[in-house]
CHARMM-style PDB file with segment names, atoms N, HN, CA, C and O in Angstrom:
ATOM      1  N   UNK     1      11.019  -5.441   0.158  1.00  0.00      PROA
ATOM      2  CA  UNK     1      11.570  -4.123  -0.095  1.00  0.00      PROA
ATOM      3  C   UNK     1      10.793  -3.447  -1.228  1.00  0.00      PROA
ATOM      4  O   UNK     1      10.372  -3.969  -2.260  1.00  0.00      PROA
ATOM      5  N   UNK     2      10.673  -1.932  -0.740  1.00  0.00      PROA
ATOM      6  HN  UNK     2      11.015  -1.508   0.098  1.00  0.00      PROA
ATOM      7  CA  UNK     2       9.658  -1.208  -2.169  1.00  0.00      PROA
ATOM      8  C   UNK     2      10.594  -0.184  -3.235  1.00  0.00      PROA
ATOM      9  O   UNK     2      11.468   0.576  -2.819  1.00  0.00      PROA
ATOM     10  N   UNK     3      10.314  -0.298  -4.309  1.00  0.00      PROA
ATOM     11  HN  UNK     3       9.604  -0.915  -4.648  1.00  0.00      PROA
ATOM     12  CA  UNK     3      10.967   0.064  -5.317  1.00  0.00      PROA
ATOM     13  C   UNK     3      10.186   1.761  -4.734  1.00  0.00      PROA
ATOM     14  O   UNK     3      11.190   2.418  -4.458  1.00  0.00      PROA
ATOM     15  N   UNK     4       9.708   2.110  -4.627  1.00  0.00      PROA
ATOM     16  HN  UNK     4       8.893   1.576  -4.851  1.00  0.00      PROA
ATOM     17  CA  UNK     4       9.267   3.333  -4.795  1.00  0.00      PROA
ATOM     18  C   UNK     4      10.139   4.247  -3.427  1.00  0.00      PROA
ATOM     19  O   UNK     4      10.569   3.627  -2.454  1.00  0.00      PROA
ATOM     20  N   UNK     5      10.262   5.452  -3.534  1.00  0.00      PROA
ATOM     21  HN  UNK     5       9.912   5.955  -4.324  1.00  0.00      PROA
ATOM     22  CA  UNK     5      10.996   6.128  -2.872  1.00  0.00      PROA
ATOM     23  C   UNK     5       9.621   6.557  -1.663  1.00  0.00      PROA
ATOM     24  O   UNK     5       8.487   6.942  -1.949  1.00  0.00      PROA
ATOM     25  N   UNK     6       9.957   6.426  -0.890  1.00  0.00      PROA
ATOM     26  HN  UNK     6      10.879   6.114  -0.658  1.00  0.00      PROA
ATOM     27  CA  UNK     6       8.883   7.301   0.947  1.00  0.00      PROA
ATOM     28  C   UNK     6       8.609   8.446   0.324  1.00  0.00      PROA
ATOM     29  O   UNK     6       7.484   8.801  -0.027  1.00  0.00      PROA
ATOM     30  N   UNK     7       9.513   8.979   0.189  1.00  0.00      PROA
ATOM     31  HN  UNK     7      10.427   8.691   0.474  1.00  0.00      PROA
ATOM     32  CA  UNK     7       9.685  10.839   0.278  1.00  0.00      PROA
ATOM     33  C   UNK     7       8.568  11.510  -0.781  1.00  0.00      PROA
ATOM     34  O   UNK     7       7.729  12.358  -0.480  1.00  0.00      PROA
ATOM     35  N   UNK     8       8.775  10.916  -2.076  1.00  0.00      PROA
ATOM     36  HN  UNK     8       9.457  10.227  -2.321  1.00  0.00      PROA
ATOM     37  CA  UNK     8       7.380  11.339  -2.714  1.00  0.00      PROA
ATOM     38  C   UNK     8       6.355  10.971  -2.650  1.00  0.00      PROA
ATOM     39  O   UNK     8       5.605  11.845  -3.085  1.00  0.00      PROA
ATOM     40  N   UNK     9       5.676   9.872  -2.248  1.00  0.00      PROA
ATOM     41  HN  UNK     9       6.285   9.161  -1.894  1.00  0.00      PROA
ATOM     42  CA  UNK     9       4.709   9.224  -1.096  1.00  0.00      PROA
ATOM     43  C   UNK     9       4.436  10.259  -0.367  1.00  0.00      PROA
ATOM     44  O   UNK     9       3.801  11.158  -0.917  1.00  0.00      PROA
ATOM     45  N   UNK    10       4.729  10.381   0.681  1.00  0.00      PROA
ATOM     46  HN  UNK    10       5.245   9.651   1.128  1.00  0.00      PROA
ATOM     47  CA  UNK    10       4.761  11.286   1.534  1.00  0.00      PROA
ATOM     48  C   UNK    10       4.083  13.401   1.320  1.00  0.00      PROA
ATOM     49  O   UNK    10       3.300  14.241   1.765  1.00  0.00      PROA
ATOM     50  N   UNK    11       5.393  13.098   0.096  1.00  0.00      PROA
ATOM     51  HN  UNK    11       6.028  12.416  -0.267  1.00  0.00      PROA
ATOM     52  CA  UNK    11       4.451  14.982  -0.641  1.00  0.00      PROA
ATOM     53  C   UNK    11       3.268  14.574  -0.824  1.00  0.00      PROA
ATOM     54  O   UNK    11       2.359  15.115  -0.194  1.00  0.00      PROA
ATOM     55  N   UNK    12       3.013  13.577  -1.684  1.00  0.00      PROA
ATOM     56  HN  UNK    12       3.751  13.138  -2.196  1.00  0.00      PROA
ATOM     57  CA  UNK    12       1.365  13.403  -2.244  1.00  0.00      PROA
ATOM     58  C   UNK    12       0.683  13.429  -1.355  1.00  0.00      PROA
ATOM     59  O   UNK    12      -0.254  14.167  -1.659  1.00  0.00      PROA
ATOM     60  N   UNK    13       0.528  12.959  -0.117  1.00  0.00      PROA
ATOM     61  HN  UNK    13       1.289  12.359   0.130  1.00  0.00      PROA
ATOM     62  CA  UNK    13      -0.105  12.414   0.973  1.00  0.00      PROA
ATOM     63  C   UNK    13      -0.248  13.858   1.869  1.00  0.00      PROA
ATOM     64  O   UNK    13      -1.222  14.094   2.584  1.00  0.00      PROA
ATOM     65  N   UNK    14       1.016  14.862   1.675  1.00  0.00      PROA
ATOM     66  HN  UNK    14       1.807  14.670   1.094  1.00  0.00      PROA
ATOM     67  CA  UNK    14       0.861  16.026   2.361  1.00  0.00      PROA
ATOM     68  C   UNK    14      -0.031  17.274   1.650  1.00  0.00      PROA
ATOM     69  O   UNK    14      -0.588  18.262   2.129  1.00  0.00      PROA
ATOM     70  N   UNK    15       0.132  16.640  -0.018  1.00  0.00      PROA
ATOM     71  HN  UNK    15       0.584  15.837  -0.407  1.00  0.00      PROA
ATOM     72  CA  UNK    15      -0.646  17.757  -0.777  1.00  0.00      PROA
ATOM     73  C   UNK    15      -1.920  17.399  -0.782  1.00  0.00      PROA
ATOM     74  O   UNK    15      -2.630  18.298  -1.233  1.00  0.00      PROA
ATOM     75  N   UNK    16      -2.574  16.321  -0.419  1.00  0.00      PROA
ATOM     76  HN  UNK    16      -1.998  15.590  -0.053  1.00  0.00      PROA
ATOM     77  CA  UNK    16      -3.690  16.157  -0.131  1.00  0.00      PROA
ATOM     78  C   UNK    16      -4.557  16.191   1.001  1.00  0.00      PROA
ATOM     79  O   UNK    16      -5.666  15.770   1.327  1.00  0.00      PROA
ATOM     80  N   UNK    17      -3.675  16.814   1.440  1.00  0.00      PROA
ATOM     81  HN  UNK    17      -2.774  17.156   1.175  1.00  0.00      PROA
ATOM     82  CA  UNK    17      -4.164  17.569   2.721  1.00  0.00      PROA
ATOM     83  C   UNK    17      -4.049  16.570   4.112  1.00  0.00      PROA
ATOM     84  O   UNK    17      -4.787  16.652   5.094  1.00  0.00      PROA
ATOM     85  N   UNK    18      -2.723  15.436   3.890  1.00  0.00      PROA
ATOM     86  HN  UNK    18      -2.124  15.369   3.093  1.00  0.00      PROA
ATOM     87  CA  UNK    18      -2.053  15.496   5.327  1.00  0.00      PROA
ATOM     88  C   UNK    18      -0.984  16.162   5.972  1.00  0.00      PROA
ATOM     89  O   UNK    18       0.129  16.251   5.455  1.00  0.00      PROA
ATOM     90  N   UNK    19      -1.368  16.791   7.452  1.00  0.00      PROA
ATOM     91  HN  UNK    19      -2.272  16.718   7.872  1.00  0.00      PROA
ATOM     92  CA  UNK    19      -0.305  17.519   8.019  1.00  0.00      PROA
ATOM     93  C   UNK    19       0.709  16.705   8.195  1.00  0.00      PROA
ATOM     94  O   UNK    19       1.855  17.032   7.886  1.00  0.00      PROA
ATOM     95  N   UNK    20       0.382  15.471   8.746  1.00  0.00      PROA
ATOM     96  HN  UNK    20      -0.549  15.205   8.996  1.00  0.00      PROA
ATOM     97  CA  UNK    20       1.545  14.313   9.359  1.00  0.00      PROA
ATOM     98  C   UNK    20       0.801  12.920   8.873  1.00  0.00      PROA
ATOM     99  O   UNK    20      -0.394  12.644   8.768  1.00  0.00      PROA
ATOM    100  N   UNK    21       1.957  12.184   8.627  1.00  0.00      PROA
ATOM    101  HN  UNK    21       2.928  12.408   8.712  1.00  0.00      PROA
ATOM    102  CA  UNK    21       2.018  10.842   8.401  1.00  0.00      PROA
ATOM    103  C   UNK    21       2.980  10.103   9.271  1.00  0.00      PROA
ATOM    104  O   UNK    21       4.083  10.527   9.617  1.00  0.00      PROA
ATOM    105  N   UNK    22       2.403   8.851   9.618  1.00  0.00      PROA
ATOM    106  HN  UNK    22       1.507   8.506   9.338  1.00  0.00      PROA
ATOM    107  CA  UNK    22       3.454   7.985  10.856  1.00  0.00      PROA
ATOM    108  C   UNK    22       4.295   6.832   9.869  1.00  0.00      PROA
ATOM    109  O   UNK    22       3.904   6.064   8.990  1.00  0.00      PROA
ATOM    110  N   UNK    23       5.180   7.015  10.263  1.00  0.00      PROA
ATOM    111  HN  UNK    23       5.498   7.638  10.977  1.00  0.00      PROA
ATOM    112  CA  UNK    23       6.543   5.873   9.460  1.00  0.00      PROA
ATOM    113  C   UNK    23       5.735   4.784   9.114  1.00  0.00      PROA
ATOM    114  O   UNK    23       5.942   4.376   7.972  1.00  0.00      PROA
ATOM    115  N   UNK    24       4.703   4.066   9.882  1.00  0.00      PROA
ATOM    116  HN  UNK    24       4.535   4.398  10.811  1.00  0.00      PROA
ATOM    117  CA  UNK    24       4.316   2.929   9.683  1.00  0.00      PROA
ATOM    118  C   UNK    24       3.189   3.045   8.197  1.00  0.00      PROA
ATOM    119  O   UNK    24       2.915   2.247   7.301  1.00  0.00      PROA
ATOM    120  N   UNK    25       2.712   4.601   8.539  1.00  0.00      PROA
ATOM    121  HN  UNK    25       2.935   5.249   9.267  1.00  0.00      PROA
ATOM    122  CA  UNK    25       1.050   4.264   7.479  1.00  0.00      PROA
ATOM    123  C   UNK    25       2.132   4.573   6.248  1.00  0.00      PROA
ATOM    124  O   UNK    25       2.039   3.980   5.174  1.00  0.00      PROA
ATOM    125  N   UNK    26       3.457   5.838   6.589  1.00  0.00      PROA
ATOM    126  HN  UNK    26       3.533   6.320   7.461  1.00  0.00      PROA
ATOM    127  CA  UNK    26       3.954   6.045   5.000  1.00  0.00      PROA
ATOM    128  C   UNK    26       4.569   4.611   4.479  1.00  0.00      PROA
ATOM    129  O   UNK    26       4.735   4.564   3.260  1.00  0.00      PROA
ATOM    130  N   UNK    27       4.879   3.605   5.114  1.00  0.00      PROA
ATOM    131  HN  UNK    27       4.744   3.643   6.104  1.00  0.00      PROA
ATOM    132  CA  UNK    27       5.539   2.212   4.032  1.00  0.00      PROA
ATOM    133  C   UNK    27       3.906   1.685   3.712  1.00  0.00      PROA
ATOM    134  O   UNK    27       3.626   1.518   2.525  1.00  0.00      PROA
ATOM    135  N   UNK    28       3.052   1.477   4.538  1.00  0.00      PROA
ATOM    136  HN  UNK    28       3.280   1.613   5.502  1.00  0.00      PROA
ATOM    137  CA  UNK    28       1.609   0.902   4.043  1.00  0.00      PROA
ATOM    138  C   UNK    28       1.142   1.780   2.643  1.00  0.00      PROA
ATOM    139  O   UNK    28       0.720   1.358   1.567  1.00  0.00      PROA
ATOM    140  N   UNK    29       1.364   3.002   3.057  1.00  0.00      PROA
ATOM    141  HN  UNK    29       1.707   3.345   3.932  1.00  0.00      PROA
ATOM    142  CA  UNK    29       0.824   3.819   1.532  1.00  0.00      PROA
ATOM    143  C   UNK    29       1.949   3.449   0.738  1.00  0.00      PROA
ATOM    144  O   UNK    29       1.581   2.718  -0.182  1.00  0.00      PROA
ATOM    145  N   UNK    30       3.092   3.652   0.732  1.00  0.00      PROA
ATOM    146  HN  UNK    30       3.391   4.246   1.479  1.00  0.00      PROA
ATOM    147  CA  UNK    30       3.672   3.136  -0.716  1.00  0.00      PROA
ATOM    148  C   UNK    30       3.593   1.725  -1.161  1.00  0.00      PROA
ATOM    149  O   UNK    30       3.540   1.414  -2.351  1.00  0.00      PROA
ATOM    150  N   UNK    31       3.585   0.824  -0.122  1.00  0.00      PROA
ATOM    151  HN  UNK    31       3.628   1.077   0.844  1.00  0.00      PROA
ATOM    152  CA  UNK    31       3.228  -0.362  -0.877  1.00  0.00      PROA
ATOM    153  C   UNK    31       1.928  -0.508  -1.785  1.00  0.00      PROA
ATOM    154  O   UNK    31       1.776  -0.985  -2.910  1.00  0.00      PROA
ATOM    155  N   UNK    32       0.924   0.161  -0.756  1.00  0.00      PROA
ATOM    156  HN  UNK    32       1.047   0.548   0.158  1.00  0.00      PROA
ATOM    157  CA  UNK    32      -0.518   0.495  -1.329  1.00  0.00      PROA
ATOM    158  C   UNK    32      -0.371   1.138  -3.043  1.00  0.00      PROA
ATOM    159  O   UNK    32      -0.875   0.523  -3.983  1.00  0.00      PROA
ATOM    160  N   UNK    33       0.314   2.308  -3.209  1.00  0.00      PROA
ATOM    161  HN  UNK    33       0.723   2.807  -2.445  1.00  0.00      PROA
ATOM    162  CA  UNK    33       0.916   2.736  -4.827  1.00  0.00      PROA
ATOM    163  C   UNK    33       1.560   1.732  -5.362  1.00  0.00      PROA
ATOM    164  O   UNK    33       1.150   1.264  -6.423  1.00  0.00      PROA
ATOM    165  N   UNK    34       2.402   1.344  -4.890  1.00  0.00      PROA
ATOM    166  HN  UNK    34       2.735   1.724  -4.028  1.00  0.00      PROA
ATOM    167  CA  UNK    34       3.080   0.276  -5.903  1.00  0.00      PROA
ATOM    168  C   UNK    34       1.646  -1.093  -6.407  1.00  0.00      PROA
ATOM    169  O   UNK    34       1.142  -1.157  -7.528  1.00  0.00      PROA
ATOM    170  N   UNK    35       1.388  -1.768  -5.530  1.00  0.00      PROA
ATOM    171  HN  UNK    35       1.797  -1.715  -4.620  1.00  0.00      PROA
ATOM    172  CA  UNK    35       0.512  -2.881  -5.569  1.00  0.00      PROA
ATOM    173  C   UNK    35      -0.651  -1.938  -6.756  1.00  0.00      PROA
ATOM    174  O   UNK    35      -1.238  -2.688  -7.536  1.00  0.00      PROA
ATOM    175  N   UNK    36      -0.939  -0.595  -6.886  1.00  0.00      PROA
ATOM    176  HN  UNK    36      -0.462   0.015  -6.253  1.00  0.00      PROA
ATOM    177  CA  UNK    36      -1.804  -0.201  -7.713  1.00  0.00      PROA
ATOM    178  C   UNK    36      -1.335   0.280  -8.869  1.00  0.00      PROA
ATOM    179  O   UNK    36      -2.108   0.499  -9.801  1.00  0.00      PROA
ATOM    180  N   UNK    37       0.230   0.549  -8.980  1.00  0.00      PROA
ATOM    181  HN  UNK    37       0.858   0.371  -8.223  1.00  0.00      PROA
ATOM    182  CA  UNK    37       0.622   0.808 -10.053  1.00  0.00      PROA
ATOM    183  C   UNK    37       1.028  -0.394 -10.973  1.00  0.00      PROA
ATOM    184  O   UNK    37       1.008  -0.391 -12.203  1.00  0.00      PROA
ATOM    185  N   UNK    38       1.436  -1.524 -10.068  1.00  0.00      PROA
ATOM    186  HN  UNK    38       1.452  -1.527  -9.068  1.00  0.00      PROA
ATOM    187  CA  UNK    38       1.566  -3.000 -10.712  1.00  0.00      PROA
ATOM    188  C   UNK    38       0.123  -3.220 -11.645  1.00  0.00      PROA
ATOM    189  O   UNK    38       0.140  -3.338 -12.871  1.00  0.00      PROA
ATOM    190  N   UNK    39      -0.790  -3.240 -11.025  1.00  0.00      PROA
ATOM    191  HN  UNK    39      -0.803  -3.144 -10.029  1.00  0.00      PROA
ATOM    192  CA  UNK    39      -2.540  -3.747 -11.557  1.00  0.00      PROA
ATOM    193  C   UNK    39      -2.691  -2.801 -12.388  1.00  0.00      PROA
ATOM    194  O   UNK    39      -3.243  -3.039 -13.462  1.00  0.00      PROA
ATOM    195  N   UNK    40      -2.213  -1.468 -12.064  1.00  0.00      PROA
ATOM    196  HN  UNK    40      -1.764  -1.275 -11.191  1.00  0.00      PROA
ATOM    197  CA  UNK    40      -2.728  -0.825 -13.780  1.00  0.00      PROA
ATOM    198  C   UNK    40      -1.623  -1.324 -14.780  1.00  0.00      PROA
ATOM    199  O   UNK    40      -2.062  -2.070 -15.657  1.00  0.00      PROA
ATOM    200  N   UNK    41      -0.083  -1.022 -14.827  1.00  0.00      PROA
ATOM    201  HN  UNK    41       0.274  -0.417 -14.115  1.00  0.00      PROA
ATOM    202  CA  UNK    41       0.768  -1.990 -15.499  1.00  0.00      PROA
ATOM    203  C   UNK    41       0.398  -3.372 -16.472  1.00  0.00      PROA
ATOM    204  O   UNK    41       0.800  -3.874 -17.522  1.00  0.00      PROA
ATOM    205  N   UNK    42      -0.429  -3.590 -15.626  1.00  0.00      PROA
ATOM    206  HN  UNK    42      -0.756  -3.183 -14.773  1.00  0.00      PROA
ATOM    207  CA  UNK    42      -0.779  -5.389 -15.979  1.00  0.00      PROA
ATOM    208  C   UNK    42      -1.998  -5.387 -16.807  1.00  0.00      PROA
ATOM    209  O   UNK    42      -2.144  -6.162 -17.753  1.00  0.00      PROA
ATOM    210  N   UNK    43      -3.063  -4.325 -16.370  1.00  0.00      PROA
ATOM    211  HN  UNK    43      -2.945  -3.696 -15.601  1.00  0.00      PROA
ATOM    212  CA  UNK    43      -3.935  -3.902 -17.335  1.00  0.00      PROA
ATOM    213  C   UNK    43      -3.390  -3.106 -18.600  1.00  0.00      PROA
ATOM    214  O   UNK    43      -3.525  -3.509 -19.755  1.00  0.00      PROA
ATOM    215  N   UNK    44      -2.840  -2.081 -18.282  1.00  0.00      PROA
ATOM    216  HN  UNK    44      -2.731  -1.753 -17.344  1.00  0.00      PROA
ATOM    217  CA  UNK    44      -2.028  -1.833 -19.597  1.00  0.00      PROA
ATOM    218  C   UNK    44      -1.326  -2.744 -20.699  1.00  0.00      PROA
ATOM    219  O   UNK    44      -1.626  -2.665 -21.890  1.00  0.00      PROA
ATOM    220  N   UNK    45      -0.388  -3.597 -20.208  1.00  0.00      PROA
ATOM    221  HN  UNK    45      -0.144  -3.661 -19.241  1.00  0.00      PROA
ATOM    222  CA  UNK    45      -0.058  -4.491 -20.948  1.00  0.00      PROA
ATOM    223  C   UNK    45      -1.289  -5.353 -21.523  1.00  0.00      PROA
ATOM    224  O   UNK    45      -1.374  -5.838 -22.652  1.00  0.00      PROA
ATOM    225  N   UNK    46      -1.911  -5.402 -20.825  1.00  0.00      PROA
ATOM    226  HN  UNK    46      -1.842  -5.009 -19.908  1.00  0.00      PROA
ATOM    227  CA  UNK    46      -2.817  -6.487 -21.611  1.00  0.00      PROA
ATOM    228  C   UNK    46      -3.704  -5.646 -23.036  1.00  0.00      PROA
ATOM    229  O   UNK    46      -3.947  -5.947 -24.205  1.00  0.00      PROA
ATOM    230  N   UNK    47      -3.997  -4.390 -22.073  1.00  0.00      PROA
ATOM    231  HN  UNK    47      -3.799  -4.146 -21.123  1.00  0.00      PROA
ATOM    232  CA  UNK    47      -4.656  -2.993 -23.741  1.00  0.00      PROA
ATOM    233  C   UNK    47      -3.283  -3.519 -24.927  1.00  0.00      PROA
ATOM    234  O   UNK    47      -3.700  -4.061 -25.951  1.00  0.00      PROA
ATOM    235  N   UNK    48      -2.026  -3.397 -24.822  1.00  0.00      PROA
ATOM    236  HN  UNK    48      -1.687  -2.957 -23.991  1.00  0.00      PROA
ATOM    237  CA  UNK    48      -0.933  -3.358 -25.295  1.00  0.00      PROA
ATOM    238  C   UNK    48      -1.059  -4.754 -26.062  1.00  0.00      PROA
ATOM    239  O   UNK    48      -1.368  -4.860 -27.248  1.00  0.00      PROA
ATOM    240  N   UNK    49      -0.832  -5.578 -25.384  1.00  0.00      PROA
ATOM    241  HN  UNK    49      -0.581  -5.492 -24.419  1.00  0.00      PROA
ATOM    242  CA  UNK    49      -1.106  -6.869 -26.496  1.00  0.00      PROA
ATOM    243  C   UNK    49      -2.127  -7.025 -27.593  1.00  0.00      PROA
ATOM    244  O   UNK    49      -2.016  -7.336 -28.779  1.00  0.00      PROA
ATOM    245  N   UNK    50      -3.578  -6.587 -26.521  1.00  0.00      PROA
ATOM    246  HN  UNK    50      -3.668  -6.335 -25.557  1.00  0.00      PROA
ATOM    247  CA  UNK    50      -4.660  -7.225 -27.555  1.00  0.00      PROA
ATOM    248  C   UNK    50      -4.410  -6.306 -28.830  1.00  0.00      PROA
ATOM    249  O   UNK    50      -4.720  -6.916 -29.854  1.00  0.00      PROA
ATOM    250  N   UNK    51      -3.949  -5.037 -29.068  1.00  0.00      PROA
ATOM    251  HN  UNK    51      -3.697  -4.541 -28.237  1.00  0.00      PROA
ATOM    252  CA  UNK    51      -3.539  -4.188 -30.018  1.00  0.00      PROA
ATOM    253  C   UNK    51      -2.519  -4.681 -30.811  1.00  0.00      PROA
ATOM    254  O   UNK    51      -2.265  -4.128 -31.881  1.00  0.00      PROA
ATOM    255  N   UNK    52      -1.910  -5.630 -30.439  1.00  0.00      PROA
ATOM    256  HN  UNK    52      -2.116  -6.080 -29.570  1.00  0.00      PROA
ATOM    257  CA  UNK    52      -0.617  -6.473 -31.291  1.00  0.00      PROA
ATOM    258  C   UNK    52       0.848  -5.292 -30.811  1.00  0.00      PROA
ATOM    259  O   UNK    52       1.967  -5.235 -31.322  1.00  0.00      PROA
ATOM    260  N   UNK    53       0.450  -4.735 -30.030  1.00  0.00      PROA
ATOM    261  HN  UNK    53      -0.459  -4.782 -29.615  1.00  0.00      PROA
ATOM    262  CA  UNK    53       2.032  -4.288 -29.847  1.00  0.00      PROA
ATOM    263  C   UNK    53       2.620  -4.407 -28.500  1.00  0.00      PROA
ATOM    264  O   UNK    53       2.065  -4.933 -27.535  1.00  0.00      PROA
ATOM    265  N   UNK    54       3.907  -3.821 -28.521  1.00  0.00      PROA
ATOM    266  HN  UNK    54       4.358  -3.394 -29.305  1.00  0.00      PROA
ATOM    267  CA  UNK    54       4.960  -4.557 -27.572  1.00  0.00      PROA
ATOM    268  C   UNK    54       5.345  -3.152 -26.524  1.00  0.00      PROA
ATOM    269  O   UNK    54       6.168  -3.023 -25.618  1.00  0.00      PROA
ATOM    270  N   UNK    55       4.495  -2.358 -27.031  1.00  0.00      PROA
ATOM    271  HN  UNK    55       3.826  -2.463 -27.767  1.00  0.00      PROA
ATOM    272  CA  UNK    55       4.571  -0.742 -26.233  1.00  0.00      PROA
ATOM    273  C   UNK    55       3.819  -0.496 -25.831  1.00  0.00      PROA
ATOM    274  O   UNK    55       2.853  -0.419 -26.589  1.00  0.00      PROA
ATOM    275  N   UNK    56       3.590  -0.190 -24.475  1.00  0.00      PROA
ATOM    276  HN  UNK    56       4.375  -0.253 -23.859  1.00  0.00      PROA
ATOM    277  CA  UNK    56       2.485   0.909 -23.522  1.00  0.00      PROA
ATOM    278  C   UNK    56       2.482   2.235 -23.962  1.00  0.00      PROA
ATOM    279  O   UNK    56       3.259   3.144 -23.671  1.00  0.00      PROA
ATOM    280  N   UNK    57       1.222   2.228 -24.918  1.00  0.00      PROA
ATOM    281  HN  UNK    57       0.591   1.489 -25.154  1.00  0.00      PROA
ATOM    282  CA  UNK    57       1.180   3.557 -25.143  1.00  0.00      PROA
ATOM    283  C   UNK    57       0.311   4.807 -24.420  1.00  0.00      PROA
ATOM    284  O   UNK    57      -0.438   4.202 -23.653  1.00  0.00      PROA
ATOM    285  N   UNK    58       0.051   6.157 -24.288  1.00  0.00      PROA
ATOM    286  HN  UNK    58       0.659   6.649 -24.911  1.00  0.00      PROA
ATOM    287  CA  UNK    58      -0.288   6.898 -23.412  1.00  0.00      PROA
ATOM    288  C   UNK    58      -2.324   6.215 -23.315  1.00  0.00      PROA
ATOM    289  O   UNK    58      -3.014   6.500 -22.336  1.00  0.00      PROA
ATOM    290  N   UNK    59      -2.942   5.276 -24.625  1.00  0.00      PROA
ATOM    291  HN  UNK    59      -2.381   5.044 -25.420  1.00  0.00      PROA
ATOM    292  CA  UNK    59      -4.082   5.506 -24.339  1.00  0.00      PROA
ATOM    293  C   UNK    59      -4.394   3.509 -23.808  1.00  0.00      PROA
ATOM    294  O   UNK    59      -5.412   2.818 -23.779  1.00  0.00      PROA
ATOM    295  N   UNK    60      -3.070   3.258 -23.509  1.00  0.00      PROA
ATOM    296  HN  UNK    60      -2.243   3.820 -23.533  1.00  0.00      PROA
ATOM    297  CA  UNK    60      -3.861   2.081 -22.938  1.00  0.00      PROA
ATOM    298  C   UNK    60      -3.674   2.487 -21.765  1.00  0.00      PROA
ATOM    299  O   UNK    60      -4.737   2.282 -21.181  1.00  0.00      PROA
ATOM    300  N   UNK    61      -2.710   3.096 -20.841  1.00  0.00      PROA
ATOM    301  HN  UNK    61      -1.846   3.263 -21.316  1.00  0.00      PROA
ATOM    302  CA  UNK    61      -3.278   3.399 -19.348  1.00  0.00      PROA
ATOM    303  C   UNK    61      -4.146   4.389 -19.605  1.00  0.00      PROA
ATOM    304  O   UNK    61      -4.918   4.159 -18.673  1.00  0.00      PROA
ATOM    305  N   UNK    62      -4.525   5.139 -20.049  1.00  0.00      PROA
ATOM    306  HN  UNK    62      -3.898   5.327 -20.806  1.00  0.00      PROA
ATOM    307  CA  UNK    62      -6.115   5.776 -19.736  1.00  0.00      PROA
ATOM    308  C   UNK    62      -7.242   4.745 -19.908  1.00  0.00      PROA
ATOM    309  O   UNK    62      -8.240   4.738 -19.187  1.00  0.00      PROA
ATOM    310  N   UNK    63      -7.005   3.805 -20.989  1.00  0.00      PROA
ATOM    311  HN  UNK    63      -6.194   3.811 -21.575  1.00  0.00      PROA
ATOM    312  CA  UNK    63      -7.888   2.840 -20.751  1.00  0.00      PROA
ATOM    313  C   UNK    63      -7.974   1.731 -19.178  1.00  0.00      PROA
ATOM    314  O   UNK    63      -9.110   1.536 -18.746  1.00  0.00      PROA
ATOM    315  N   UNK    64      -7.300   1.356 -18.744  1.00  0.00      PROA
ATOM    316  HN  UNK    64      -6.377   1.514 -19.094  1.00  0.00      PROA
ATOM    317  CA  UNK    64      -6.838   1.048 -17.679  1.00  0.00      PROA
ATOM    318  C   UNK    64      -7.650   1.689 -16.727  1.00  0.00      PROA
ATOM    319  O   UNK    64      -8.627   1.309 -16.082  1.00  0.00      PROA
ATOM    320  N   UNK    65      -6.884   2.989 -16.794  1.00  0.00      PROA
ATOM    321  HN  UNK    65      -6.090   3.298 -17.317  1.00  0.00      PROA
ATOM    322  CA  UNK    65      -7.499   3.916 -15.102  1.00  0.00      PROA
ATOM    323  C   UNK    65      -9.041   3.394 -15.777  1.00  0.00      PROA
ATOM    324  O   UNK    65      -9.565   2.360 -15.362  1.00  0.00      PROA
ATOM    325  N   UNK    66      -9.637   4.176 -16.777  1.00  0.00      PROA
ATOM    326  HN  UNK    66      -9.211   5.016 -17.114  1.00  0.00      PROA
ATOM    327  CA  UNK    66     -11.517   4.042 -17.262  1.00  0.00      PROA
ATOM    328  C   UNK    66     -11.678   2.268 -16.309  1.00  0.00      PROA
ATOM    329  O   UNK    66     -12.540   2.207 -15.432  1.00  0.00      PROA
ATOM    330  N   UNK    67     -10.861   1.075 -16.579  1.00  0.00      PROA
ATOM    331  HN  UNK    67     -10.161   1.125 -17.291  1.00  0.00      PROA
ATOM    332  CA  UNK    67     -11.246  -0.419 -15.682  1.00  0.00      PROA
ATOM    333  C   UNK    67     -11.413  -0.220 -14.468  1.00  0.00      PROA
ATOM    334  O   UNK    67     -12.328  -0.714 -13.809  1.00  0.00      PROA
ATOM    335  N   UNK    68     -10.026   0.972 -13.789  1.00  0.00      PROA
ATOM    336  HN  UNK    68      -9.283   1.374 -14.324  1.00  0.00      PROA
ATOM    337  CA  UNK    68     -10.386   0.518 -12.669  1.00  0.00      PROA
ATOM    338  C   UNK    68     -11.118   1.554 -11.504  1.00  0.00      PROA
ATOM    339  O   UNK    68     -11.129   1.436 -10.279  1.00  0.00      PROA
ATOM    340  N   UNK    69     -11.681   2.541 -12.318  1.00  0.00      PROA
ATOM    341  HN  UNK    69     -11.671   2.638 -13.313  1.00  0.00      PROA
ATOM    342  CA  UNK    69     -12.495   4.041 -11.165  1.00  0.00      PROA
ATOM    343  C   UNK    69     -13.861   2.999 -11.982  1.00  0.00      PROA
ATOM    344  OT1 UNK    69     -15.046   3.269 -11.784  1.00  0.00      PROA
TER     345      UNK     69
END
């Protein structure tokens, strides 16, 4: 089961210029977001530790996204 809601999945996917999405690709794309929001998460935390703190702050996920584009 995915923590993330279809429905905004779905806008993103329409604002990027899909007309239609099929039930099957919209659960593949949100799992696809989640599984990528976990790996930046996990990179974040790790910016977060080596800094000695216990908070995700706004420049360890920018550091993050810079790991993973």
């Amino acid at each position: 089961m995915t923590e993330i809601p279809k429905a905004p999945v779905t806008r993103i996917a329409k604002a990027a210029g899909a007309e239609r999405i099929s039930k099957d690709a919209e659960e593949k794309l949100v799992e696809a977001v989640e599984a990528y929001a976990n790996k930046l998460s996990e990179a974040a935390i790790d910016l977060a530790k080596h800094a000695d703190r216990k908070t995700i702050q706004p420049e360890d996920i920018e550091l993050a996204l810079k790991h993973f584009y």
